[in-house]
Structures are given as structure tokens and as C-alpha cells.
C-alpha positions as CSV (number, residue, x, y, z in Angstrom):
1,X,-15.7,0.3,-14.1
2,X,-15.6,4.3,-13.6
3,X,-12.9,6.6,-13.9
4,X,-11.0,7.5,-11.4
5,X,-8.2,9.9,-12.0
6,X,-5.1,8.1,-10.4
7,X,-2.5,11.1,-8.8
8,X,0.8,8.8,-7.8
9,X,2.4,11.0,-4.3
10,X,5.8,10.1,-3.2
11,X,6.3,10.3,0.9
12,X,9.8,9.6,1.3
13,X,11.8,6.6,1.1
14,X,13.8,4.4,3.4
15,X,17.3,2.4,2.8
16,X,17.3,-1.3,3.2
17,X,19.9,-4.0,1.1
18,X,18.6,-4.8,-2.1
19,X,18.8,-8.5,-1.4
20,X,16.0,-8.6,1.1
21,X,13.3,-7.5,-1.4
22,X,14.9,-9.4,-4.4
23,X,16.2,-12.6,-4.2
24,X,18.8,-12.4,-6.8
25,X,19.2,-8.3,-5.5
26,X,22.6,-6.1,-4.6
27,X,23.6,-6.4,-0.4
28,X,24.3,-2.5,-1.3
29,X,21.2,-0.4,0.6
30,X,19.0,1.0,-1.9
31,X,16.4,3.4,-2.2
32,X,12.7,2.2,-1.7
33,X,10.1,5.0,-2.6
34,X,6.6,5.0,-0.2
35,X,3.6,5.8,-2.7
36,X,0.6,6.9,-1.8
37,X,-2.3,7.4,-4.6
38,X,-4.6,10.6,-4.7
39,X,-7.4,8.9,-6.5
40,X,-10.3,11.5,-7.7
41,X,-13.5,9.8,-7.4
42,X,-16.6,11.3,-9.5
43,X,-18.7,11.4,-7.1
44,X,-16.9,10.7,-3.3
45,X,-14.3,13.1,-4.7
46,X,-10.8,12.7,-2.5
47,X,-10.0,9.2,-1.8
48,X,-6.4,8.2,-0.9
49,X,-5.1,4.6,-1.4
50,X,-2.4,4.4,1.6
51,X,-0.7,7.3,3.2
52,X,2.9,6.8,3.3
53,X,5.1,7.9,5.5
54,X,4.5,11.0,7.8
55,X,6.2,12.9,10.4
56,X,3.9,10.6,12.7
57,X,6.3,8.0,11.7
58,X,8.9,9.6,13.1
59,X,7.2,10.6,15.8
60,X,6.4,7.0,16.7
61,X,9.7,5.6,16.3
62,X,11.0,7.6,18.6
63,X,11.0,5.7,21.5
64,X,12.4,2.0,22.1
65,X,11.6,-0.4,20.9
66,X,10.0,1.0,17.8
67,X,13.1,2.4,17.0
68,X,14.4,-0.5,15.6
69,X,12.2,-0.1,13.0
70,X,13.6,3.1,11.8
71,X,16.9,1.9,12.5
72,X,16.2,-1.3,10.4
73,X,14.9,0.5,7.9
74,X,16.5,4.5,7.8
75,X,13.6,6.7,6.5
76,X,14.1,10.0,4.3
77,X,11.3,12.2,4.4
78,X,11.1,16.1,3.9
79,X,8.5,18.4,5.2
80,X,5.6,19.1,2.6
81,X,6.2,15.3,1.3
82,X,3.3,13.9,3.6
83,X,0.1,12.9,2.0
84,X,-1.7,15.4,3.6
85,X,0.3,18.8,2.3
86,X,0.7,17.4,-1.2
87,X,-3.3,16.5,-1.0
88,X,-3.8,20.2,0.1
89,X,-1.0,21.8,-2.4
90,X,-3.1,19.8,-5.4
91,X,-6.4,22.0,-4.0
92,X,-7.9,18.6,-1.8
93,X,-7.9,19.9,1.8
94,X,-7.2,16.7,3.9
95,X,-10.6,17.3,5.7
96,X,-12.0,17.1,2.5
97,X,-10.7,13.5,2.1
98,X,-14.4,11.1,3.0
99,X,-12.6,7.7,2.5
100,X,-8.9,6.0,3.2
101,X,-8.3,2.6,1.4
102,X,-5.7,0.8,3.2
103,X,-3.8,-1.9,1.9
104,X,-2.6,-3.3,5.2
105,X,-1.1,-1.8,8.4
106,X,2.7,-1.4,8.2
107,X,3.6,1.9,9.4
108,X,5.2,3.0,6.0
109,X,1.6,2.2,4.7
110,X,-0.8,3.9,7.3
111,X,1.3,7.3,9.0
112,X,-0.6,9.7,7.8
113,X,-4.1,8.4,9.0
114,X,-4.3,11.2,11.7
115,X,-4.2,13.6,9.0
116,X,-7.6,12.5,7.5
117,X,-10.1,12.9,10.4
118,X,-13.0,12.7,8.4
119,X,-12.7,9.6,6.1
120,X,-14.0,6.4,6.2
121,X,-11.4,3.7,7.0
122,X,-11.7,0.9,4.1
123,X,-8.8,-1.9,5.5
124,X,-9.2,-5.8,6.0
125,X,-10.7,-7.0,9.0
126,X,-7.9,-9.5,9.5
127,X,-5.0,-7.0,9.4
128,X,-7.0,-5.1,11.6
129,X,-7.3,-7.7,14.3
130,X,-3.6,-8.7,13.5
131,X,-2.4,-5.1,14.9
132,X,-3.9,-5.9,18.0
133,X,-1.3,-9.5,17.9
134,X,2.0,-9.6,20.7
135,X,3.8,-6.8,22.7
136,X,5.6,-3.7,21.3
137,X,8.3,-5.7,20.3
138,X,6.5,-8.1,18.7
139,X,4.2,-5.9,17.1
140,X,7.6,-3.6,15.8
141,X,9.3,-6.5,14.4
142,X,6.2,-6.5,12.4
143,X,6.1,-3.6,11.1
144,X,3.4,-2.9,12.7
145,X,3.4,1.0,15.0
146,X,0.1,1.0,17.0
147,X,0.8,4.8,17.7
148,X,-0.4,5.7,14.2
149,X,-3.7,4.2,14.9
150,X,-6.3,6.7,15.5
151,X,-8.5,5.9,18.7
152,X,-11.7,5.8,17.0
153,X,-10.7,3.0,14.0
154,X,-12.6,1.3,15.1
155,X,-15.9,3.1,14.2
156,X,-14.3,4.5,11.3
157,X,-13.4,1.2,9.8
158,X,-15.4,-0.4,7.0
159,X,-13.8,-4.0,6.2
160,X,-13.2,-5.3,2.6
161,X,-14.2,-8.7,3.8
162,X,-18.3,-6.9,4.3
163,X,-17.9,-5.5,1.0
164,X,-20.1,-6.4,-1.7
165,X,-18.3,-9.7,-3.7
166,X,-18.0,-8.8,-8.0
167,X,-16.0,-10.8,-10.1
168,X,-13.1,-9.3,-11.5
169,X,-12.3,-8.7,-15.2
170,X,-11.0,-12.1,-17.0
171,X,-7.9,-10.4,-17.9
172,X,-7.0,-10.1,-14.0
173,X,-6.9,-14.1,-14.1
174,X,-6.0,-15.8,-11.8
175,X,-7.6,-13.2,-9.7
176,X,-11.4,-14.2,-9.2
177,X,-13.3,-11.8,-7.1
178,X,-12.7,-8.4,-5.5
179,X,-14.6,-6.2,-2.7
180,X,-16.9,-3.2,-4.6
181,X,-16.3,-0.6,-2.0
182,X,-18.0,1.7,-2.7
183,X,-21.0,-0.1,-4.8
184,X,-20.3,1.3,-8.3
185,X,-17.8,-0.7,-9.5
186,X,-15.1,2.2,-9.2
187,X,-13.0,0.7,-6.7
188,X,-12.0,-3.1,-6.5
189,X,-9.9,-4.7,-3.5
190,X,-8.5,-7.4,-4.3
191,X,-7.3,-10.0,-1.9
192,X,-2.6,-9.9,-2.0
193,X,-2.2,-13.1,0.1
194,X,1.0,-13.5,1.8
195,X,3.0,-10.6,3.0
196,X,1.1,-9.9,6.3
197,X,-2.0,-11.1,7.4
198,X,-5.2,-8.9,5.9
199,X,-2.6,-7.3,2.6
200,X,-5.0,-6.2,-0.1
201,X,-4.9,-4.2,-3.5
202,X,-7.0,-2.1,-5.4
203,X,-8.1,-2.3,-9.1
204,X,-9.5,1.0,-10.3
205,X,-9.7,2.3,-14.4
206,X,-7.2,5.2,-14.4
207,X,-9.0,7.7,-16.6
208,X,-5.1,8.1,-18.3
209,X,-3.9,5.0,-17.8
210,X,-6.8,2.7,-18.5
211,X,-6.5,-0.6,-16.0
212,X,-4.4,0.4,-13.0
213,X,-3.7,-2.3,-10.4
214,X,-2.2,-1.1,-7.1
215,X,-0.6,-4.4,-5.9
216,X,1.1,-2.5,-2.3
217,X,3.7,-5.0,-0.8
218,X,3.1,-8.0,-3.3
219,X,6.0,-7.1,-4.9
220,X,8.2,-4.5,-3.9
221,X,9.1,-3.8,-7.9
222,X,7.9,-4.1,-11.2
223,X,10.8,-5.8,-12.3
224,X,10.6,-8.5,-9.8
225,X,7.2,-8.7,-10.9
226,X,8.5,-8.9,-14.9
227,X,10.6,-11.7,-13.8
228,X,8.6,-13.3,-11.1
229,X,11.7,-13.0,-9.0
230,X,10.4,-13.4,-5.2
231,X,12.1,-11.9,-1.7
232,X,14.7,-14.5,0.4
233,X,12.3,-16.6,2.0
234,X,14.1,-15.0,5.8
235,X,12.0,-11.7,4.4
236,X,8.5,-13.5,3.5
237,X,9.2,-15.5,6.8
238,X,10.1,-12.7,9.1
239,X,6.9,-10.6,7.9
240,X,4.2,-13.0,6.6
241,X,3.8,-16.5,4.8
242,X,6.5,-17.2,2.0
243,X,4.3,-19.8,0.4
244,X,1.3,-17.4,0.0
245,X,3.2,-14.6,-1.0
246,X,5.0,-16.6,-3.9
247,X,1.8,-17.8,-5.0
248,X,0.5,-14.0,-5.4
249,X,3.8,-12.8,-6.9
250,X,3.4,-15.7,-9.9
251,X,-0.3,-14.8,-10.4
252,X,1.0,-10.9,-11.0
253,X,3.8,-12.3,-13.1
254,X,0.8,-14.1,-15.3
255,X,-1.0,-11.0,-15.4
256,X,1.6,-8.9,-16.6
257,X,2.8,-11.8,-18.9
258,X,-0.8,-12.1,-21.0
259,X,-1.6,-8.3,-20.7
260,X,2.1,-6.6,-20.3
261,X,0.3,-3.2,-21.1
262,X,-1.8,-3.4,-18.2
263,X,-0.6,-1.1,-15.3
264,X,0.7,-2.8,-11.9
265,X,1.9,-0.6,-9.6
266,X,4.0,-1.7,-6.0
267,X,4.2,0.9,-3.4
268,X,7.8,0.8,-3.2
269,X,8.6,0.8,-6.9
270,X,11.9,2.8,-8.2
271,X,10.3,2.7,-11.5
272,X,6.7,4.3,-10.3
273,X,8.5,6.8,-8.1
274,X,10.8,8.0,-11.3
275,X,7.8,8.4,-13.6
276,X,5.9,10.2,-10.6
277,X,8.8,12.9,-10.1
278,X,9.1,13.2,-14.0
279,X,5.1,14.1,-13.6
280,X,5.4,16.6,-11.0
């Protein structure tokens, strides 16, 4: 695989009760970080993994009834945290940015899409066609804010599922095959069964971190991830499929178990978002 240089940016954070994200977690509301990754591509240059949250959340959680997704889940977020400022304050104008890899479509995941007019939308086919799934409040109970969705997605969108099939490396067992996006081998989507319809990761080779695996909502920690320690099955119910998404979390639990040294990073993980201020 190429090097890509891996640049963690934190968006904000919303408060939710531990317990809902951990089955054996705290009913006390904790902090859960939104990552984004600034990956440096030798050759496509900017690509973000994600966005994060944006003032475009707010925006679109204004009205009822998507404000009971801000409500359910209270967001913190600062101006110059969105993707697209820290992009430009590390010298990477956001026009500058040629391709967005998406993991899926919760809004905490895609905000800051209108910020990056230019790219190339890499995202799953099926959690594209799952946004289009229900009313408002259907669609908000979701997670899902169609607001965020730029109107031409459509032909900006380039689907893992088209992508070029490469096995993966044996040490990513039980992980078989991944999606070459971009043909060279540099960065790997990897199919994350379970938490919505269409939830994929990325594999990449961090040029300082050596294999980096950004797992998005299969876990939202690397402890429970350490400990194979799942959400309540109301959670995996209420957003996806429990069975699938327990089935993911215990082949990243086998991962890390053979190869603890390789790099698994959640988008919601205390632990990443600590290490990414400490870096700042």
C-alpha cells in the first residue's frame, strides 16, 4: 500500500449517556468526539475521510422535527472547528479537496459536505439509497439530515460497491476484501456491517503510524473494541441490525487481539480525540 499521511481533525462533540454506546457504560452523559481525517494523498493530494460536524448541522437541526436530533444528542462545536477551516488553517484550501470518502450518512458524519464543492463523493451505494428511506421523522430518528446533502450527489458520487475488489492484508482477518478507490492500492474501504445500512471503513498505511484502520461507527471506542464490549441491543436496534453489528465489533476485537499494535481508530473515540489535541 502507499503512504498516506493521516492528519486526525476534531469537529466538536455531542453528550449522550454512556450506557447507550457501551453496554456495561455509566447512565452519566459523556463526551463523544466527531473525527474527521485530513489524509495527504501523493498524488490526489487533499482527501478527507468524513467531515464531522459543521455549522450546517446546526443549521439543519433547526427546525422540527430534526431537532430532536440535536436535542437527543446536544452538540458542542466552536467556530474554526469545522473540517473546512482546520483543512484551510493546515495550508489545504477546501476547494482544493478532489475527493470525500464517506463512511455512511449520519449527519455527525457528512455536515461539512457543502464545504467541499469540488470533490468526488466516494460513499456506499446502499447508504445512499437508504437516505432517500421514510419521512423527516423517520429519516431524523435515523440520524439521517437530508439538508446536508448537496443537490448534485448524485453525479458527484462514486460508490465503493463499483470499486475495483483487492484482498485485504491477512493480518486484517476476518476481513476478506476491500474497495481500491482510487486504483493504487492507497485507500481500502472496507465493508462495517451493521450500524446503518451502507457503514464502511477505510484501511490506508499511515506514513507515521504504519497500518491505520478507520473503523467510523463500528465501535464507538477503542476500549469497547479491546474488550469486545458491544452497545445495548435498543441502540443497534434503533439505528441498524444488532446481529450484524456484533458480528463486526468481534472481528475488530480479533484484529486488535492477534495484532494489538495495529491502529483502529472509531470516529467517536475519547482516546483518538486526546492524542489528537496532545498533537495540535
Amino acid at each position: 500500500m502507499r503512504e498516506i499521511h493521516a492528519i486526525p481533525l476534531l469537529t466538536g462533540h455531542c453528550r449522550h449517556p454512556e450506557c447507550m454506546t457501551l453496554r456495561d457504560g455509566r447512565w452519566q452523559p459523556v463526551a463523544f468526539p466527531a473525527l474527521a481525517t485530513l489524509l495527504i494523498h501523493p498524488d490526489e493530494g487533499p482527501v478527507l475521510f468524513d467531515t464531522g460536524y459543521d455549522p450546517a448541522f446546526m443549521a439543519a437541526t433547526r427546525p422540527f422535527p430534526e431537532r430532536l436530533y440535536r436535542w437527543a444528542t446536544p452538540v458542542s462545536h466552536t467556530p474554526g472547528q469545522d473540517a473546512a477551516s482546520q483543512c484551510a488553517a493546515l495550508g489545504y484550501e477546501p476547494t482544493a479537496v478532489r475527493h470525500l470518502v464517506l463512511s455512511h450518512f449520519h449527519g455527525d458524519h457528512v455536515a461539512g459536505i457543502h464545504a467541499f464543492p469540488n470533490a468526488q463523493i466516494h460513499c456506499a451505494r446502499a447508504g445512499l439509497q437508504d437516505v432517500g428511506r421514510g419521512g423527516r421523522l423517520t429519516s431524523t430518528r435515523r440520524g439521517i439530515l437530508r439538508a446536508l446533502l448537496p443537490a448534485d450527489i448524485a453525479a458527484r458520487a462514486r460508490f465503493f460497491e463499483d470499486a475495483p475488489s483487492t484482498p485485504l492484508p491477512s493480518w486484517l482477518s476476518p476481513f476478506e476484501r476491500g474497495a481500491d478507490l482510487l486504483g493504487d492500492g492507497s485507500l481500502l474501504a472496507v465493508e462495517l456491517p451493521g450500524h446503518c445500512p451502507g457503514h464502511w471503513g477505510l484501511l490506508i498505511e499511515d506514513a507515521r503510524r504504519g497500518p491505520h484502520f478507520l473503523v467510523a461507527d463500528a465501535a464507538w471506542s477503542s476500549d469497547a473494541i479491546r474488550r469486545d464490549m458491544p452497545p445495548p441491543g435498543l441502540t443497534t436496534a434503533f439505528l441498524g441490525d444488532t446481529g450484524s453489528g456484533r458480528k463486526t465489533l468481534n472481528a475488530l476485537h480479533q484484529v486488535w487481539s492477534r495484532s494489538p499494535d495495529i491502529r483502529l481508530t472509531p470516529s467517536h473515540c475519547r482516546e483518538r480525540a486526546a492524542e489528537a489535541q496532545a498533537e495540535a
